[in-house]
C-alpha positions, 0 to 999 in steps of 0.5 A: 875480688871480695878478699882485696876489698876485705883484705885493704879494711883489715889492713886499715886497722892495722895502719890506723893502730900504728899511726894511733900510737905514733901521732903527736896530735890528740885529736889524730890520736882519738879519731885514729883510736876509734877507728881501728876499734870499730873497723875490726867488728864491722868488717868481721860481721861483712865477712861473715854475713857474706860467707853464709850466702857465698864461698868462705873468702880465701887469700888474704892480703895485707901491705907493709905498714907505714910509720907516721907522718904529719898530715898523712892520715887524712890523705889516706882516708880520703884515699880508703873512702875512694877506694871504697866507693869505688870498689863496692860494686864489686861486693854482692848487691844485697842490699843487707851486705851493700848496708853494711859496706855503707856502715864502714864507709860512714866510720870512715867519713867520720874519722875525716871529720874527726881529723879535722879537729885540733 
Protein backbone atom coordinates (compact mmCIF):
# COMPACT_ATOMS: atom_id res chain seq x y z
CA UNK A 1 0.00 0.00 0.00
CA UNK A 2 0.99 3.84 -0.04
CA UNK A 3 1.51 3.63 3.95
CA UNK A 4 4.23 0.53 3.53
CA UNK A 5 6.07 2.31 1.25
CA UNK A 6 5.91 5.59 3.09
CA UNK A 7 5.96 4.06 6.31
CA UNK A 8 9.53 1.88 5.32
CA UNK A 9 11.02 5.83 4.17
CA UNK A 10 10.02 7.31 7.38
CA UNK A 11 11.62 4.09 9.16
CA UNK A 12 14.89 4.71 7.12
CA UNK A 13 15.65 8.20 8.94
CA UNK A 14 15.06 6.82 11.95
CA UNK A 15 17.38 3.52 11.55
CA UNK A 16 19.77 6.34 9.46
CA UNK A 17 19.86 8.41 12.92
CA UNK A 18 20.83 5.59 15.24
CA UNK A 19 23.26 4.18 12.92
CA UNK A 20 24.70 8.11 12.67
CA UNK A 21 25.48 8.40 16.31
CA UNK A 22 26.41 4.88 16.56
CA UNK A 23 29.13 4.41 13.57
CA UNK A 24 32.98 4.92 14.40
CA UNK A 25 33.55 5.55 10.74
CA UNK A 26 33.45 9.62 9.89
CA UNK A 27 32.70 9.19 6.62
CA UNK A 28 29.50 6.56 7.56
CA UNK A 29 28.83 9.28 9.87
CA UNK A 30 28.65 12.20 7.41
CA UNK A 31 26.59 10.26 4.81
CA UNK A 32 24.23 8.66 7.27
CA UNK A 33 23.81 12.54 8.89
CA UNK A 34 22.79 13.52 5.34
CA UNK A 35 20.55 11.03 4.92
CA UNK A 36 18.36 11.32 7.59
CA UNK A 37 18.41 15.17 7.39
CA UNK A 38 16.86 15.31 3.80
CA UNK A 39 14.73 11.61 3.82
CA UNK A 40 12.42 13.62 6.20
CA UNK A 41 11.38 16.64 3.64
CA UNK A 42 11.34 14.73 0.92
CA UNK A 43 9.33 12.08 2.13
CA UNK A 44 6.96 14.53 3.82
CA UNK A 45 6.48 16.81 0.45
CA UNK A 46 5.65 12.78 -1.28
CA UNK A 47 3.03 12.60 1.18
CA UNK A 48 1.39 15.68 0.99
CA UNK A 49 1.36 16.20 -2.73
CA UNK A 50 -0.42 12.71 -2.70
CA UNK A 51 -3.07 13.63 -0.17
CA UNK A 52 -4.31 16.59 -2.18
CA UNK A 53 -5.09 13.98 -5.17
CA UNK A 54 -5.76 11.00 -2.97
CA UNK A 55 -7.30 9.58 0.56
CA UNK A 56 -5.03 10.98 3.69
CA UNK A 57 -2.78 7.80 4.20
CA UNK A 58 -3.63 6.00 7.43
CA UNK A 59 -2.02 3.09 9.22
CA UNK A 60 1.55 3.56 9.55
CA UNK A 61 4.23 1.17 10.38
CA UNK A 62 7.49 1.34 11.62
CA UNK A 63 10.11 -1.78 12.56
CA UNK A 64 12.08 -2.11 15.55
CA UNK A 65 15.63 -0.36 15.26
CA UNK A 66 18.92 -1.88 14.92
CA UNK A 67 22.09 -0.94 16.51
CA UNK A 68 24.93 -0.70 14.41
CA UNK A 69 27.42 -2.70 12.98
CA UNK A 70 30.33 -2.57 10.56
CA UNK A 71 29.53 -2.80 7.01
CA UNK A 72 25.77 -2.94 7.79
CA UNK A 73 24.69 0.38 6.21
CA UNK A 74 25.73 -0.24 3.08
CA UNK A 75 23.56 -3.67 2.62
CA UNK A 76 20.87 -1.85 3.81
CA UNK A 77 20.68 0.82 1.29
CA UNK A 78 21.26 -1.19 -1.23
CA UNK A 79 18.46 -3.33 0.06
CA UNK A 80 16.10 0.55 0.56
CA UNK A 81 17.01 1.24 -3.28
CA UNK A 82 15.68 -2.27 -4.10
CA UNK A 83 12.80 -1.92 -2.26
CA UNK A 84 12.18 1.34 -3.86
CA UNK A 85 12.56 0.15 -7.22
CA UNK A 86 10.57 -2.43 -6.75
CA UNK A 87 7.80 -1.02 -4.68
CA UNK A 88 7.12 2.16 -6.82
CA UNK A 89 4.92 0.96 -9.30
CA UNK A 90 2.56 0.71 -6.68
CA UNK A 91 2.67 4.59 -6.03
CA UNK A 92 0.45 6.83 -8.51
CA UNK A 93 1.78 7.19 -11.70
CA UNK A 94 1.67 10.86 -12.06
CA UNK A 95 4.55 11.53 -13.51
CA UNK A 96 5.00 14.72 -10.76
CA UNK A 97 4.74 12.10 -7.75
CA UNK A 98 6.66 9.38 -9.75
CA UNK A 99 9.67 12.79 -9.90
CA UNK A 100 9.76 12.74 -6.52
CA UNK A 101 10.03 9.13 -5.73
CA UNK A 102 12.97 9.58 -8.21
CA UNK A 103 14.46 12.37 -5.76
CA UNK A 104 14.30 9.95 -2.60
CA UNK A 105 15.61 7.30 -4.43
CA UNK A 106 18.66 9.65 -6.02
CA UNK A 107 19.19 10.53 -2.03
CA UNK A 108 19.34 7.06 -1.55
CA UNK A 109 21.99 6.18 -4.56
CA UNK A 110 23.88 9.23 -3.13
CA UNK A 111 24.26 7.96 0.26
CA UNK A 112 25.78 4.37 -1.30
CA UNK A 113 28.23 6.49 -2.75
CA UNK A 114 28.84 8.47 -0.08
CA UNK A 115 29.49 5.15 1.95
CA UNK A 116 31.99 3.99 -0.22
CA UNK A 117 34.27 6.77 0.90
CA UNK A 118 36.84 6.27 3.78
Amino acid sequence: TYTDFVSVLFQSRTQAHVWHLQTDSHAEHSALGDYYESIVDLTDSLVEGMQGCYPRLKGYTTKPVVDWEPNQSMKYFENLDEFISDNRKIMPEESWIQNQIDEIQQLVGRTIYKLTQH
